[in-house]
C-alpha positions as CSV (number, residue, x, y, z in Angstrom):
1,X,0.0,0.0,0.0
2,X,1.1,4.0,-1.3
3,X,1.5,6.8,0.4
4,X,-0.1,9.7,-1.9
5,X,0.7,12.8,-1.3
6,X,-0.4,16.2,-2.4
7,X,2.1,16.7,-4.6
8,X,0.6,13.1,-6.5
9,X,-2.7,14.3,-6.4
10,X,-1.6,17.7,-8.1
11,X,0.3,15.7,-10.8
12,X,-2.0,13.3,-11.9
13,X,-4.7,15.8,-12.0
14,X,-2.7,18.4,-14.5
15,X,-1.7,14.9,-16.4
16,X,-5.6,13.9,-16.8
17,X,-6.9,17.4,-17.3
18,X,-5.5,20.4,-20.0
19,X,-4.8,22.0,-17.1
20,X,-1.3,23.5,-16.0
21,X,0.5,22.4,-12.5
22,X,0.3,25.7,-10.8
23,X,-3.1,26.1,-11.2
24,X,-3.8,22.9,-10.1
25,X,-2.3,23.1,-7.2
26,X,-3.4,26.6,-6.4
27,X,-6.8,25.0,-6.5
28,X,-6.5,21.7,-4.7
29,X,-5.0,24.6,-2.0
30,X,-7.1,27.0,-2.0
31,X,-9.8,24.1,-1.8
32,X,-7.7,22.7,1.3
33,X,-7.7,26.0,2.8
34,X,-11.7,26.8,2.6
35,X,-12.1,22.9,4.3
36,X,-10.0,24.2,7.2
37,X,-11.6,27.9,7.6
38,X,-14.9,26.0,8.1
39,X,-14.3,23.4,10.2
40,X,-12.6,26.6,12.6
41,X,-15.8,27.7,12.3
42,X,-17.6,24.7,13.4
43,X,-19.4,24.4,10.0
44,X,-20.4,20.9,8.8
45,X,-18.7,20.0,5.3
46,X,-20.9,17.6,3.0
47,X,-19.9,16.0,-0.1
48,X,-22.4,13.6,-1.3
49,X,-21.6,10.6,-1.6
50,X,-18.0,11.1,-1.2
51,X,-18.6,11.8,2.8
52,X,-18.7,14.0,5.6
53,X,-16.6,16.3,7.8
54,X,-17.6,17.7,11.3
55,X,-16.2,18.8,14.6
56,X,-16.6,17.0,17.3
57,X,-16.0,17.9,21.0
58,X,-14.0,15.5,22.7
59,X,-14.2,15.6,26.5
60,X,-12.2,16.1,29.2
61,X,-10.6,12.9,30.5
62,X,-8.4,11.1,32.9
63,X,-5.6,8.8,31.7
64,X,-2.7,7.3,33.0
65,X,1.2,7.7,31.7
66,X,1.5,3.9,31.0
67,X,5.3,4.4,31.6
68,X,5.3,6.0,35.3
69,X,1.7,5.0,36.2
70,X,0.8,8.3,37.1
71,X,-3.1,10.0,36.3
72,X,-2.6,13.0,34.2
73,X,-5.7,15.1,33.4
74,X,-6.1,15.4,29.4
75,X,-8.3,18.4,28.3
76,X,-11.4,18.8,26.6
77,X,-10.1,19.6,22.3
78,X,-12.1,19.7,19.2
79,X,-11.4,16.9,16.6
80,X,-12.9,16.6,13.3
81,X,-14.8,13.2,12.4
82,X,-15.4,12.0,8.7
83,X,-18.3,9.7,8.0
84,X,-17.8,8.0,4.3
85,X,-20.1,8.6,2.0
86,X,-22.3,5.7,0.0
87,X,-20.9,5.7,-3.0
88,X,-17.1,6.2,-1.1
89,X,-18.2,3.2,1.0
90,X,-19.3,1.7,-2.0
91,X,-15.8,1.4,-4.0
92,X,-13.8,0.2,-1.1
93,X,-15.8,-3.0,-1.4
94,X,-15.0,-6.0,-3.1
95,X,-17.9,-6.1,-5.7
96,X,-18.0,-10.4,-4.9
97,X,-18.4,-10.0,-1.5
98,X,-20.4,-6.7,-1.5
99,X,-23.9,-7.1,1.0
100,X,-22.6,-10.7,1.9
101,X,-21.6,-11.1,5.8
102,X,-17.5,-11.5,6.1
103,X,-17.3,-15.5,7.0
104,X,-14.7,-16.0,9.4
105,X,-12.9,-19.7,9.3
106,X,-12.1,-20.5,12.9
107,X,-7.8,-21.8,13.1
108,X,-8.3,-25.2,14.0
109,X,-10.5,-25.5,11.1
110,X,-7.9,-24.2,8.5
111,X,-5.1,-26.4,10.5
112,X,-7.2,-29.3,9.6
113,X,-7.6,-28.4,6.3
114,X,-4.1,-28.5,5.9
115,X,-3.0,-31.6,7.4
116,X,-6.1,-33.5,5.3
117,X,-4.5,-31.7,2.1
């Protein structure tokens, strides 16, 4: 599995499209930019079918330093949560298996399937 970065996403778009590089990426920025100024707002962000973006207040909690044991407070923050869209949710499935409960082969079952092959 890839690692795509921006700069990827900038060069396969000006290779698929007439358009130049640096507008490309002045566009994939500037669109970057607006999806931060309104998630500082607390807006919503909806793209149908591709998904959605929202913040979320996480609340203040305890927790413990796992090295020294000790309880140390962790603040209340704002986090953004995406929710995949259908058609997003749709494409990351195999199209055999789509609908179709996962089946799950317990280990001694696939040991012995082994030794009887």
């Amino acid at each position: 599995m890839a690692t795509i970065t921006k700069k990827d996403l900038i060069d396969r778009i000006a290779d698929r499209t007439t358009i130049k590089r640096p507008t490309v990426k002045t566009v994939v920025q500037e669109f970057l930019d607006q999806v931060i100024t309104e998630l500082k707002k607390g807006n919503r962000l909806e793209f149908r079918d591709f998904g959605v973006f929202e913040v979320k207040q996480r609340a203040a909690r305890s927790a413990q330093n796992p090295k020294t044991l000790e309880r140390v407070e962790v603040p209340a923050k704002r986090t953004v949560k995406f929710k995949v869209g259908r058609l997003m949710r749709e494409s990351l499935e195999d199209p055999a298996t789509r609908g179709k409960p996962a089946v799950v082969v317990p280990a001694k079952a696939r040991v012995a399937a082994k030794v009887e092959a």
